[in-house]
C-alpha positions as CSV (number, residue, x, y, z in Angstrom):
1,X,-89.3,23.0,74.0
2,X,-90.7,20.3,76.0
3,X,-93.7,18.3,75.2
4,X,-95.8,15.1,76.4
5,X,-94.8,11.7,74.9
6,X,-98.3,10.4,74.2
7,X,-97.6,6.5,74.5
8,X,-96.2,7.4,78.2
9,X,-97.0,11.2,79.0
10,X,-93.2,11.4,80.0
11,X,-91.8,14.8,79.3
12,X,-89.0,15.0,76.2
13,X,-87.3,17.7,75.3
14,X,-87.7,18.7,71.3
15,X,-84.8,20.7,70.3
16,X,-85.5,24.1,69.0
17,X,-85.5,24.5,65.6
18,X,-84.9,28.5,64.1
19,X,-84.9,28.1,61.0
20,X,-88.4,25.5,60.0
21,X,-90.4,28.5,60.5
22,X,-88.8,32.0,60.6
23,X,-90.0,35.4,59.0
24,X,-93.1,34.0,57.3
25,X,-91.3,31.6,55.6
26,X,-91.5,27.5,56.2
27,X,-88.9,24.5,55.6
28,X,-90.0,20.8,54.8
29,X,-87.2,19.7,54.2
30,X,-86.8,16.8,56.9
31,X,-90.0,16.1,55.4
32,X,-89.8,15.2,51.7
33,X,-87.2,14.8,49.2
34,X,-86.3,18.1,47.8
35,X,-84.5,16.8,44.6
36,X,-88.3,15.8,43.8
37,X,-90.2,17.7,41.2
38,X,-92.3,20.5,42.2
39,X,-95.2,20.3,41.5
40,X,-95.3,16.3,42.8
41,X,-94.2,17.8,46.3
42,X,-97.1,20.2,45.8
43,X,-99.9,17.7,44.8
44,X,-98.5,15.3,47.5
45,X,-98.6,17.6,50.0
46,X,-102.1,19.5,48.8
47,X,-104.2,15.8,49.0
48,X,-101.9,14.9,52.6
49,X,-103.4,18.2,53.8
50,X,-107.1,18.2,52.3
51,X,-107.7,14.7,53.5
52,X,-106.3,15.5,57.0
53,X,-108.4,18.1,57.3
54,X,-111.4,16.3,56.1
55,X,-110.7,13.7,58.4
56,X,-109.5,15.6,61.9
57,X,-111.7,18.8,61.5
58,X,-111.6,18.6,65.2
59,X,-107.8,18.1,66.5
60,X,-108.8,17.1,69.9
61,X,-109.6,13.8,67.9
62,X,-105.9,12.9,66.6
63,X,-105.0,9.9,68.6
64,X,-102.7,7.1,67.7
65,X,-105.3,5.1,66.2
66,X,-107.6,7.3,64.4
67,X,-104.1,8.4,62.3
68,X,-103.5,4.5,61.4
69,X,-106.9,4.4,60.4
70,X,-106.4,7.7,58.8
71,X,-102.9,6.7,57.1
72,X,-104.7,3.2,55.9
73,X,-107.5,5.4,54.1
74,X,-105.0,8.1,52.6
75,X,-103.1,5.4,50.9
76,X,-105.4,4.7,49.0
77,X,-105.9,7.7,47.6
78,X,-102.8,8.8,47.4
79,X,-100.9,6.7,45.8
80,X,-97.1,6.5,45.7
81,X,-94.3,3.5,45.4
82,X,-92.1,2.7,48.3
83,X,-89.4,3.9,47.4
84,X,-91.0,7.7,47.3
85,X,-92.2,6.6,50.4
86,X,-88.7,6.7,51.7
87,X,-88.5,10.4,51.3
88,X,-91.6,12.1,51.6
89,X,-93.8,11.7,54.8
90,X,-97.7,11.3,54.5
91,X,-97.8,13.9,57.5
92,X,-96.2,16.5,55.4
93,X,-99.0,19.0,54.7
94,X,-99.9,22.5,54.2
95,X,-100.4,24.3,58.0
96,X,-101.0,27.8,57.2
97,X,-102.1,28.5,53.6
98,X,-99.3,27.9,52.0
99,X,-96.5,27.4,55.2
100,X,-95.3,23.6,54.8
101,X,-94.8,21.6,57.9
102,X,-96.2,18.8,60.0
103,X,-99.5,18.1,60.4
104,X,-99.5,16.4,63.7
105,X,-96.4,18.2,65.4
106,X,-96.4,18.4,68.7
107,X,-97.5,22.5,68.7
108,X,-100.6,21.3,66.6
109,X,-101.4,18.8,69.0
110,X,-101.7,21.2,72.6
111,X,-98.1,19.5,73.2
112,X,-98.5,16.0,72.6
113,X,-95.8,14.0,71.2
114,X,-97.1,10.7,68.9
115,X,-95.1,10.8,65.6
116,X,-92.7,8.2,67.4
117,X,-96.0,5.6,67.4
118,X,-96.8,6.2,63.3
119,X,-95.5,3.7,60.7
120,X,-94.3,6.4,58.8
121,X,-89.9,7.5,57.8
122,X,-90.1,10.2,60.6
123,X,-87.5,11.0,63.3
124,X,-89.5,13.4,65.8
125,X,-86.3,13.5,68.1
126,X,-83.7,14.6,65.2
127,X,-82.1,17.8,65.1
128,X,-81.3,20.4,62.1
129,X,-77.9,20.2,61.3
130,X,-78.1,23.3,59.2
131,X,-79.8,25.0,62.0
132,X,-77.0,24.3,64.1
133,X,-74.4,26.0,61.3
134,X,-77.3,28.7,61.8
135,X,-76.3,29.9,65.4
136,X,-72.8,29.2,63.9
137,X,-72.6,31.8,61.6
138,X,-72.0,35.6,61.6
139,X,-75.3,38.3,62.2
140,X,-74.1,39.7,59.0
141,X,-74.7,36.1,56.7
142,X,-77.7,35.9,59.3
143,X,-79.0,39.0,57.2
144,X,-77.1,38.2,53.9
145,X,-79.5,34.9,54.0
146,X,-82.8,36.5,55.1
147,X,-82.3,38.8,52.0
148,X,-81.8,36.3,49.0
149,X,-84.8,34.2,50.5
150,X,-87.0,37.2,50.8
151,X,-89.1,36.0,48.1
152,X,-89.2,32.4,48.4
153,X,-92.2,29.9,48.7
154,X,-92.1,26.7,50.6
155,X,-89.6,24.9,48.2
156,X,-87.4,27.4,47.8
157,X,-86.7,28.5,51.1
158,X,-86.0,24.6,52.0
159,X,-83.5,24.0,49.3
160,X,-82.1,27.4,49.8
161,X,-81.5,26.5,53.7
162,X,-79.9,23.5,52.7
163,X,-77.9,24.7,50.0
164,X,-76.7,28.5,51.5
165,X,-76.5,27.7,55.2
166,X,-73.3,25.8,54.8
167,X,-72.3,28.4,52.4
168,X,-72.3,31.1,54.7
169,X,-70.5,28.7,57.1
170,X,-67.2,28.0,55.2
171,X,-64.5,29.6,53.8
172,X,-64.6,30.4,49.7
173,X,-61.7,28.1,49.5
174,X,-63.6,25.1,51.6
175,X,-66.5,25.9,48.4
176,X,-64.8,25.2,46.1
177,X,-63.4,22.1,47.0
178,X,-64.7,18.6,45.4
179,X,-65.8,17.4,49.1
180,X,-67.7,20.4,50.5
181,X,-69.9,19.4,47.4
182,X,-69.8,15.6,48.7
183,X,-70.8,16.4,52.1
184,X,-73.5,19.3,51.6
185,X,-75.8,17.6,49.1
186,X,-76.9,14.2,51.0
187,X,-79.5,15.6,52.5
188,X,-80.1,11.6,54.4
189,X,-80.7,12.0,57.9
190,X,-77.3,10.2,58.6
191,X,-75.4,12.7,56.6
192,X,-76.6,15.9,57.8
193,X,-76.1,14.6,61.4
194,X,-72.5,15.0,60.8
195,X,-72.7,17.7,58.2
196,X,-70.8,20.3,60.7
197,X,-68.3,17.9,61.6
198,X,-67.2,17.1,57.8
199,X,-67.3,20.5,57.0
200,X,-64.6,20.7,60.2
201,X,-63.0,17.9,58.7
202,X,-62.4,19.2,55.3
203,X,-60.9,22.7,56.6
204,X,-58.7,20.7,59.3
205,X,-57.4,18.5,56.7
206,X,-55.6,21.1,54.6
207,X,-53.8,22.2,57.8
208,X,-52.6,19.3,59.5
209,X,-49.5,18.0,58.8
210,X,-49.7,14.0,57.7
211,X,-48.8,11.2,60.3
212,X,-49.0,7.5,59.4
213,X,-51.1,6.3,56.7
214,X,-52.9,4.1,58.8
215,X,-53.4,7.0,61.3
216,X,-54.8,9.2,58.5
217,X,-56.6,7.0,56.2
218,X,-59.0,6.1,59.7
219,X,-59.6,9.8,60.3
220,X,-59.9,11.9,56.6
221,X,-60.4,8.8,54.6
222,X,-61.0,10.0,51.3
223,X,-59.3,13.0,51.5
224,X,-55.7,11.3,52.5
225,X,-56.5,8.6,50.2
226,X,-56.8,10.9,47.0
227,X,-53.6,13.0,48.2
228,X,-51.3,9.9,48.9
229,X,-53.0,8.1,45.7
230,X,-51.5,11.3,43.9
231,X,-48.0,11.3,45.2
232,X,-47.3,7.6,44.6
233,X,-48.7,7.8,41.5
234,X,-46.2,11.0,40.3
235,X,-43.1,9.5,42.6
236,X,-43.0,6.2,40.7
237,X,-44.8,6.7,37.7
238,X,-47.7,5.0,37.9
239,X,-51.2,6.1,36.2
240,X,-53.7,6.8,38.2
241,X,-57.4,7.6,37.1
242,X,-59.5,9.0,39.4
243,X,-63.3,7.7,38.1
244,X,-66.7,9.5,39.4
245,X,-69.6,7.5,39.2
246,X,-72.7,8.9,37.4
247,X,-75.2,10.0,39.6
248,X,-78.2,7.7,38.9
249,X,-75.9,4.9,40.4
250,X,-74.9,7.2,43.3
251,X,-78.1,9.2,44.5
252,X,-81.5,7.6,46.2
253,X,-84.3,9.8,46.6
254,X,-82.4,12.9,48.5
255,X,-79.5,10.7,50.0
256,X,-76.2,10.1,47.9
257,X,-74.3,6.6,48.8
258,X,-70.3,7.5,50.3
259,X,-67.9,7.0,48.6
260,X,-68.7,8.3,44.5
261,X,-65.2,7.7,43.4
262,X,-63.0,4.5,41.8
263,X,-59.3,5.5,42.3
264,X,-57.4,3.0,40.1
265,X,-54.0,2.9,40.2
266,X,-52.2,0.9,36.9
267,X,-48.6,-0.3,37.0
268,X,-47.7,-1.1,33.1
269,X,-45.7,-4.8,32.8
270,X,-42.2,-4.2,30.7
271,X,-43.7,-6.5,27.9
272,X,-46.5,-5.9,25.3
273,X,-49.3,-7.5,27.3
274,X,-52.5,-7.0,28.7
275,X,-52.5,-9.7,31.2
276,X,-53.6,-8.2,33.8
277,X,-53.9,-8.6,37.8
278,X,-56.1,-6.9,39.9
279,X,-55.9,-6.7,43.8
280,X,-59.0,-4.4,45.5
281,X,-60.5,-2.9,48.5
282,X,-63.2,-0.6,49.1
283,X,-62.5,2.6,50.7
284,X,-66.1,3.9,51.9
285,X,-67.7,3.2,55.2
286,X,-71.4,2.9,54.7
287,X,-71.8,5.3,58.2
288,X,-69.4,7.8,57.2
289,X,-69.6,10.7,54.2
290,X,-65.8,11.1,54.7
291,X,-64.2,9.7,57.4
292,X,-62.8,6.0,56.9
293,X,-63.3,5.5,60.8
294,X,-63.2,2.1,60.9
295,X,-59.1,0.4,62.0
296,X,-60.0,-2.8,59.6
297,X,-60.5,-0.8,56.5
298,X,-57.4,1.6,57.1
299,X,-55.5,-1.1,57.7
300,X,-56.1,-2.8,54.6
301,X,-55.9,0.1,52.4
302,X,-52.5,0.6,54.1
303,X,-51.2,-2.8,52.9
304,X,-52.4,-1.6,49.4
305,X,-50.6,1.1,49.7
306,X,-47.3,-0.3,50.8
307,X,-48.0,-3.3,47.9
308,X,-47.3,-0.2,45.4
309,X,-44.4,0.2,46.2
310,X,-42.9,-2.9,47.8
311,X,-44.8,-6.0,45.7
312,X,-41.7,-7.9,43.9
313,X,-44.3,-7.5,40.5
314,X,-43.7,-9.6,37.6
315,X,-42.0,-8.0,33.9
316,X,-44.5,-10.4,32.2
317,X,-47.8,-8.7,34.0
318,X,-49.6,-5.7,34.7
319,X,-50.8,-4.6,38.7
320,X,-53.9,-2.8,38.6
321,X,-54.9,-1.7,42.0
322,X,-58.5,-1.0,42.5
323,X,-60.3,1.7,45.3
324,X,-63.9,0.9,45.4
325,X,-66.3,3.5,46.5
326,X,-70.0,2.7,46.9
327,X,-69.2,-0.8,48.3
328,X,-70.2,-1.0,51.8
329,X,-73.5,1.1,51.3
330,X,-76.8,-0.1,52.9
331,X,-79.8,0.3,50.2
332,X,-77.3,0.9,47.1
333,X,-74.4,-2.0,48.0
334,X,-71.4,-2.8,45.3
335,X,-72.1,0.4,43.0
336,X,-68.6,1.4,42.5
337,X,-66.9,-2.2,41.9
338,X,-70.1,-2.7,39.1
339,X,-69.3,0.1,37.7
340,X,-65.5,-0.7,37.1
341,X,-66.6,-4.0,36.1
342,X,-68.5,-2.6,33.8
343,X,-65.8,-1.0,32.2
344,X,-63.7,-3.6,32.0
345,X,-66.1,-5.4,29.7
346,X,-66.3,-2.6,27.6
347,X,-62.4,-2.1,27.6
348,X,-60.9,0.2,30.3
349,X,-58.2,2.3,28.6
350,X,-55.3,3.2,30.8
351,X,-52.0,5.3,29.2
352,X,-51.0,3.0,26.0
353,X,-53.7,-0.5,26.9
354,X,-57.0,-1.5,27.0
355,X,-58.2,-4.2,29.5
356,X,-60.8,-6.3,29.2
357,X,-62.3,-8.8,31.6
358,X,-60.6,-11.8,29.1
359,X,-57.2,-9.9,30.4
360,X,-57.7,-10.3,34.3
361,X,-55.6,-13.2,35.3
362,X,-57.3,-13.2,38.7
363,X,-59.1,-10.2,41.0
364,X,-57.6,-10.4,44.7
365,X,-60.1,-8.5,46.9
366,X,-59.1,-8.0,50.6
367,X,-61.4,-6.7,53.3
368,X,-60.1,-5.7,57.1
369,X,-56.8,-7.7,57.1
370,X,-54.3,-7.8,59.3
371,X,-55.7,-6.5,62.5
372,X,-54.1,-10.1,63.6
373,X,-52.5,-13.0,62.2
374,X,-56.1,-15.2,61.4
375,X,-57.8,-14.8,58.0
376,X,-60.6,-16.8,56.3
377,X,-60.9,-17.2,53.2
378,X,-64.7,-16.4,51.0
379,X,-65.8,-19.4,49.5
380,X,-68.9,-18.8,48.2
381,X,-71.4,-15.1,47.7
382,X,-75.2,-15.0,47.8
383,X,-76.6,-12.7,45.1
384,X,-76.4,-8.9,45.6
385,X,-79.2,-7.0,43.5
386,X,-78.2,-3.5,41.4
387,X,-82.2,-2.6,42.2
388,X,-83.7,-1.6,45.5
389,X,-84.9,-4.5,47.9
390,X,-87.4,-3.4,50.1
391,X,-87.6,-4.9,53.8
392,X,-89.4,-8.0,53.3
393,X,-87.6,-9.3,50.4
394,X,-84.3,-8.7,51.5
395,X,-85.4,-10.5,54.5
396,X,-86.8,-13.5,52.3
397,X,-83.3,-13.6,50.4
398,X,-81.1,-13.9,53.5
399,X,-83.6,-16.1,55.3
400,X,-83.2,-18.9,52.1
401,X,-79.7,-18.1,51.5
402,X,-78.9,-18.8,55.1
403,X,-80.5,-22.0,55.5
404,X,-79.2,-22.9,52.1
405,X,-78.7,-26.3,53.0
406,X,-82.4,-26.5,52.9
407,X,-84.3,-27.6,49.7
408,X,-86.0,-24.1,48.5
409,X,-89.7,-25.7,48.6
410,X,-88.7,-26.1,52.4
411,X,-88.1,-23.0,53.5
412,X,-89.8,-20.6,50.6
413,X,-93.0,-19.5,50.5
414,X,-95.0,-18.8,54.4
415,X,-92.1,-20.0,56.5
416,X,-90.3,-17.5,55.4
417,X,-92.8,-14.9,55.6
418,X,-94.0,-16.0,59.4
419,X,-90.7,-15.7,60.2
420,X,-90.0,-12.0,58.9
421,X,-93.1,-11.1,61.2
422,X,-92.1,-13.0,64.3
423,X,-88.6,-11.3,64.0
424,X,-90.4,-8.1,63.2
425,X,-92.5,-8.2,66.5
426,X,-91.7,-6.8,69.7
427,X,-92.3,-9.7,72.2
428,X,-91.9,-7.6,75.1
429,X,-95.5,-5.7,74.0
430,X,-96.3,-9.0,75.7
431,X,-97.7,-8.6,79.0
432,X,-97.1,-11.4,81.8
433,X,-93.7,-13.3,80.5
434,X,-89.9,-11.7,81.0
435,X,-87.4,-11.5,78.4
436,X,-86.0,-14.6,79.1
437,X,-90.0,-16.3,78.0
438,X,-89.6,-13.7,75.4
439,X,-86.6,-15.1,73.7
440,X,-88.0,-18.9,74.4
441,X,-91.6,-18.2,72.7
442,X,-90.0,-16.2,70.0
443,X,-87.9,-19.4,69.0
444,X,-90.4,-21.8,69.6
445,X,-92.7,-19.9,67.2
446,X,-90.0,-20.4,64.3
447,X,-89.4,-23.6,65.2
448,X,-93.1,-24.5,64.0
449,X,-93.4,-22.3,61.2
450,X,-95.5,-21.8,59.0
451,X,-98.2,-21.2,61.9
452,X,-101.6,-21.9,62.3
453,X,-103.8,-21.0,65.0
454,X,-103.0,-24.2,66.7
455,X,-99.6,-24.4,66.7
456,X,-99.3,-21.3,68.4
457,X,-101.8,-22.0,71.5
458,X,-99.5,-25.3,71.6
459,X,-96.4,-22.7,71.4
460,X,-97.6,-20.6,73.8
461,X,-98.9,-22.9,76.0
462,X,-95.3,-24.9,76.2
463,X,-93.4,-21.8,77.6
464,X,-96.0,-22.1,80.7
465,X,-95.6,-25.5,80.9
466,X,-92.8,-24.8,84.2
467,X,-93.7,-22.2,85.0
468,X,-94.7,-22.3,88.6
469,X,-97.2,-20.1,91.4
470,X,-100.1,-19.6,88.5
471,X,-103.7,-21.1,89.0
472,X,-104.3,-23.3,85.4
473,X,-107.3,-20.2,85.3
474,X,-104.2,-17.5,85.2
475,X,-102.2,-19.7,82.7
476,X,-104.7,-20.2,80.5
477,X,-105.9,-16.0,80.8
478,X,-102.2,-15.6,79.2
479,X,-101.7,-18.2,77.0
480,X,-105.2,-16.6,75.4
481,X,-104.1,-13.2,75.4
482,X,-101.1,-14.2,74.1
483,X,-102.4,-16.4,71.5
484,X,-104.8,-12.9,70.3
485,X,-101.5,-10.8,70.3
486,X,-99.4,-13.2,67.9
487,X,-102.5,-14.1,65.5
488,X,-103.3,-9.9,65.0
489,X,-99.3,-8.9,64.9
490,X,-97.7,-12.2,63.5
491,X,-100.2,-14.5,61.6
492,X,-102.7,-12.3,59.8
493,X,-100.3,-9.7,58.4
494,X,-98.1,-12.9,56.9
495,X,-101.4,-13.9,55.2
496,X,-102.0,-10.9,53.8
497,X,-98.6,-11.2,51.8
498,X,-98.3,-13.0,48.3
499,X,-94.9,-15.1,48.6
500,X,-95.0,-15.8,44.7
501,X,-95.2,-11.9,43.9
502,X,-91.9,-11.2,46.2
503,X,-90.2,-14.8,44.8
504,X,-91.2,-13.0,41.2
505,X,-89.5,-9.9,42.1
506,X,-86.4,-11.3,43.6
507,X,-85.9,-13.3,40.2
508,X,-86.6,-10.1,38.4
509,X,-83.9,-8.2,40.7
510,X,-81.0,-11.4,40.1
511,X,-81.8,-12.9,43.2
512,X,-83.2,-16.1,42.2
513,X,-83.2,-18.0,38.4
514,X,-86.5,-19.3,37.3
515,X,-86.5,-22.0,34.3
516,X,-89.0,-21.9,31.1
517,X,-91.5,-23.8,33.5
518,X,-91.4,-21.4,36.5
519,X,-89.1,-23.7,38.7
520,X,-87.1,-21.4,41.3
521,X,-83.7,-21.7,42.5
522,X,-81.2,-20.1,44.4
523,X,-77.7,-19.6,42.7
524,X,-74.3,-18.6,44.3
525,X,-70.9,-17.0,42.9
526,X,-67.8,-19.0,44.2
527,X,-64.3,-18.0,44.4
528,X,-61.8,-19.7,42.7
529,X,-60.8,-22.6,45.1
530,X,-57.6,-23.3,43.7
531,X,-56.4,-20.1,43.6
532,X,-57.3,-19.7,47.3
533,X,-56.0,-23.0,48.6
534,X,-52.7,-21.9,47.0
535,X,-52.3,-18.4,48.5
536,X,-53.2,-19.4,51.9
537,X,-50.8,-22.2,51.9
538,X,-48.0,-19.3,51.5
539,X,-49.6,-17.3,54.5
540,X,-49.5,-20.7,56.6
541,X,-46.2,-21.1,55.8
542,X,-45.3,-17.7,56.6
543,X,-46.8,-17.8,60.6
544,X,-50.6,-17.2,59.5
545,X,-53.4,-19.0,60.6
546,X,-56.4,-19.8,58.2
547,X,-59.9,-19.8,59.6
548,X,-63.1,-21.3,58.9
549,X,-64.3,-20.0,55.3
550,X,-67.0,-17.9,55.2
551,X,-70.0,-16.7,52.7
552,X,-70.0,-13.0,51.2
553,X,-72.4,-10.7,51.3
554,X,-71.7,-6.9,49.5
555,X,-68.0,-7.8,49.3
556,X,-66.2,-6.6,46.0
557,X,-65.6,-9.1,44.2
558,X,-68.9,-10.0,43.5
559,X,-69.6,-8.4,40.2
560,X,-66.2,-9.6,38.9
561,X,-66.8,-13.0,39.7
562,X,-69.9,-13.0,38.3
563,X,-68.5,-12.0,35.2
564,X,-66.1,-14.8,34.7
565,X,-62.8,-13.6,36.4
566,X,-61.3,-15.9,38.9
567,X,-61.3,-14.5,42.1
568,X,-60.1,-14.7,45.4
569,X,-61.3,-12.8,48.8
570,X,-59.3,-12.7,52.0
571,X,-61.0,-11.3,55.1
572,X,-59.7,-10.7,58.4
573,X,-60.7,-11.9,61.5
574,X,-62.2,-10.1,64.9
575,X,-60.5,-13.1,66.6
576,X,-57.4,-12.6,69.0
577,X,-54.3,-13.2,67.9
578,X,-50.5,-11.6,67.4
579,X,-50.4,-9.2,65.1
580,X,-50.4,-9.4,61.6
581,X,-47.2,-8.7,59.7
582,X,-47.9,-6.6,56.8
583,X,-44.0,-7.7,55.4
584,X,-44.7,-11.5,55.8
585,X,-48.5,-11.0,54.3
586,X,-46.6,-9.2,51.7
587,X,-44.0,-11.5,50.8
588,X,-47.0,-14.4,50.2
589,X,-48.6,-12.0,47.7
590,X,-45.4,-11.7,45.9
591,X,-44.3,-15.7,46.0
592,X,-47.7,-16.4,44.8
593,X,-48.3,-13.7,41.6
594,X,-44.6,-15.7,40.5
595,X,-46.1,-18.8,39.5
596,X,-49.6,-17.8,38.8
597,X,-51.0,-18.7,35.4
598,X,-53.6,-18.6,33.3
599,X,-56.9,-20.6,33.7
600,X,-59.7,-21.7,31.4
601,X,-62.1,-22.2,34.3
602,X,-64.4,-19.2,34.0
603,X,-67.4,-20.2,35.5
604,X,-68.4,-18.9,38.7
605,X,-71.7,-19.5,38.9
606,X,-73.4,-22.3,41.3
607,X,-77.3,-23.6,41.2
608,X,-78.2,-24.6,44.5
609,X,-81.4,-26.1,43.9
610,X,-81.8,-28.2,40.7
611,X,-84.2,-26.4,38.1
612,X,-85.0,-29.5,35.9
613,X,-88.6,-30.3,35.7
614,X,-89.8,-33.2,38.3
């Protein structure tokens, strides 16, 4: 179907959707969250759909700016938090008595295409991945599925698309299997875009015979990291647990984070000890339900692997090796290694022991090594929250933890908050400069945050300043119009935002500390220097070259550090180089567990800015 971008009248194709409204029967399901209760979808959708219609009794008038106006005004009545915001769309409604759908789709509209202008979680342009098993699957299920949705309102006939169309696609076998379960009930937008290709996956993957690790971990992932976890695990006798994590710390609204499981693997020492070391990757990619995909990450799981079974390991000690999932996951980051760490403060029982956190003689985490011989090492982490952080104050976080050599009274507060909008703005809406001005304004703007309506005439007016073959008359017609643009995009909607409420809500999500008289401060989790200085002296020594440390962000060995267990993080490096020898890298890691003791520093935790009263 092709229909009329409004913002250009440019004809786009829509892709053809069977299944959204087929029989008498209607799907929301790219709509709204269908884990959600019932009868919220239904009082969501019943107010959307009243106030629409009270609003556009005549469609002709739905235009671009009437529906802001119109989306302003429904807020308000209304109500919902962000984060149900995420999953249900304000456009969701009721089009036909009780048929579900979109209120301003294009067929509504005589054509017209404007859901890609509205500042609402809507992608106009994706496809339906279940409709595409649709056409996949056999007349016969065709009919099998029309008959056990017969009956079916609105809500039923969505979950029943999403849950029976990938039924009727597979094999009973594929059904039954832990992953089909993984892969069908993400309902995320970047899950059910691959949903037919995992699906393949999963039914490929019992047929295929195995090639290297390496080569398998990058294309099945999971799957080929369970199976080989398995066969090391009953080959050398070594325990392995395999650990799911509970679903309030997996699913978000209707999308699940990848990776759900811990795979630990636990090599007992020959002596009556609990002393304990840990070494750790994590498995998932944050793009991928299933596939690992990414050459860094198999490769490092592939040392991990091959440190099972070749690590010259110490009598005295016990190897615990550690497979995070839900690590590397956008909204819900470093799920899976708090959750182990977690356990570990409680006791984590394994065969004949229980480890604590008091155990761990040191956590080594490793992330994309040995794509070539140049590592650096992670000095320092900025804090990661366990609760949501919505746009703006994940922006204010990184924005004061990257200029952390700034004093927070410096940079908090409306510098920080210009600058979210000035990076949020689209300079090229700009008429009359290039993208080269674009870039130049853009920075200059920064530089003199926070604004006021003088500094940016004086910001605006410097990018003209060489700028040759304009009358001062045309100069100054830009410079105005330009000045307008930034004040209504940029400067009002950062004084409309309360930088104390989002400093109080970063303190409240672990972001920043606040002292008994409301003084604020920024904090970061270190590694353990020594530790690291030690191990990378055996890598020099053994051809590697040592980079320029960096900071972490969502790497794994946050929550351990945090909790008092010396840690060290190696992390490759995109840099060229030879390549890195996984027997050499190995032989460090053996040298240096020899001689590793005990420490009594426990303290991981560094203030940045002081919080004693001035």
């Amino acid at each position: 179907m092709y229909v009329k971008r409004y913002r250009d009248r440019k004809k786009i194709y829509l892709p053809e959707v069977s299944l959204c409204q087929l029989e008498g029967h209607s799907c929301a399901g790219c709509c709204i969250n269908l884990y959600e209760q019932d009868d919220i979808i239904t009082e969501f959708l019943t107010i959307n759909t009243k106030y629409f219609q009270s609003f556009f009794p005549d469609l002709k008038t739905v235009n671009p700016t009437f529906l802001q106006e119109y989306l302003r005004e429904l807020k308000k009545i209304n109500r919902r938090n962000s984060i149900f915001l995420m999953y249900n769309c304000y456009f969701a409604g009721f089009i036909d008595g009780e048929k579900a759908g979109c209120l301003v789709h294009p067929l509504r509209l005589d054509g017209v295409e404007l859901r890609d202008l509205l500042s609402v979680n809507c992608v106009p342009y994706g496809k339906c991945y279940r409709d595409i098993l649709w056409h996949e699957i056999s007349d016969i299920n065709k009919k099998k599925f029309l008959s056990m949705v017969k009956n079916n309102n609105f809500l039923e006939y969505s979950r029943n698309i999403y849950k029976l169309i990938p039924e009727l696609y597979v094999s009973s076998e594929i059904r039954q299997n832990h992953y089909y379960d993984i892969v069908v009930k993400d309902h995320g937008i970047q899950a059910g875009s691959k949903l037919k290709k995992n699906l393949d996956l999963i039914l490929e993957f019992y047929s295929i015979e195995d090639k290297s690790p390496e080569d398998m971990l990058f294309k099945y992932g999971e799957l080929y990291l369970e199976k080989i976890l398995k066969e090391i695990s009953d080959k050398h006798n070594l325990f392995l647990t395999a650990i799911d994590l509970p679903e309030y710390l997996t699913r978000d609204g209707d999308e699940y984070i990848n990776g759900e499981r811990l795979y630990v693997i636990f090599a007992p020492s020959l002596l009556n000890t609990n002393k304990t070391i840990i070494l750790g990757t994590g498995y998932n990619n944050s793009k991928e339900k299933l596939s690992c995909n990414d050459i860094n990450t198999a490769k490092t799981i592939s040392f991990l692997i091959l440190s099972m079974l070749k690590l010259d390991r110490r009598s005295d000690i016990n190897y615990l090796w550690l497979f995070s999932g839900g690590e590397k996951d956008i909204v819900l980051p470093l799920r899976g290694p708090s959750y182990f760490n977690d356990l570990l403060k409680k006791g984590f029982y394994t065969e004949s022991k229980t480890i604590t956190t008091d155990d761990i003689l040191i956590y080594m985490h490793f992330d994309g090594i040995l794509r070539n011989n140049i590592h650096s090492a992670v000095d320092y982490h900025i804090p990661c929250s366990q609760i949501y952080l919505t746009d703006i104050e994940e922006y204010y976080r990184d924005f004061l933890y990257i200029n952390i050599e700034v004093p927070f009274s410096e940079i908090a507060g409306m510098k920080a908050i210009d600058n979210y909008f000035i990076d949020l703005f689209d300079f090229k809406n700009l008429s009359g400069i290039d993208n080269i001005l674009c870039s130049i304004l853009k920075e200059t703007l920064k530089e003199n945050t926070p604004l006021t309506p003088d500094n940016i005439v004086e910001s605006c007016t410097q990018i003209f300043k060489d700028i040759f073959g304009l009358s001062e008359e045309e100069k100054n017609n830009f410079i105005e119009k330009m000045k307008e643009n930034i004040i209504e995009k940029i400067y009002n909607p950062a004084r409309e935002i309360d930088s104390l409420k989002i400093e109080e809500r970063l303190v409240e999500k672990g972001i920043f500390l606040k002292s008994s008289h409301g003084k604020k401060s920024r904090f970061v989790v270190t590694t353990h220097k020594t530790f690291t200085d030690k191990f990378f002296q055996l890598l020099i020594n053994n051809g590697f070259i040592r980079d320029k440390d960096q900071y972490g962000v969502n790497k794994g060995f946050y929550p351990f550090a945090c909790s008092g267990i010396p840690c060290v993080c190696i992390s490759g490096s995109e840099e060229k180089g030879i390549d890195g020898d996984s027997s050499k890298f190995l032989n460090s890691l053996s040298d240096y567990f020899k001689d590793l003791e005990n420490t009594e520093d426990r303290n991981f935790i560094t203030i940045i800015d002081s919080l004693d009263e001035e």
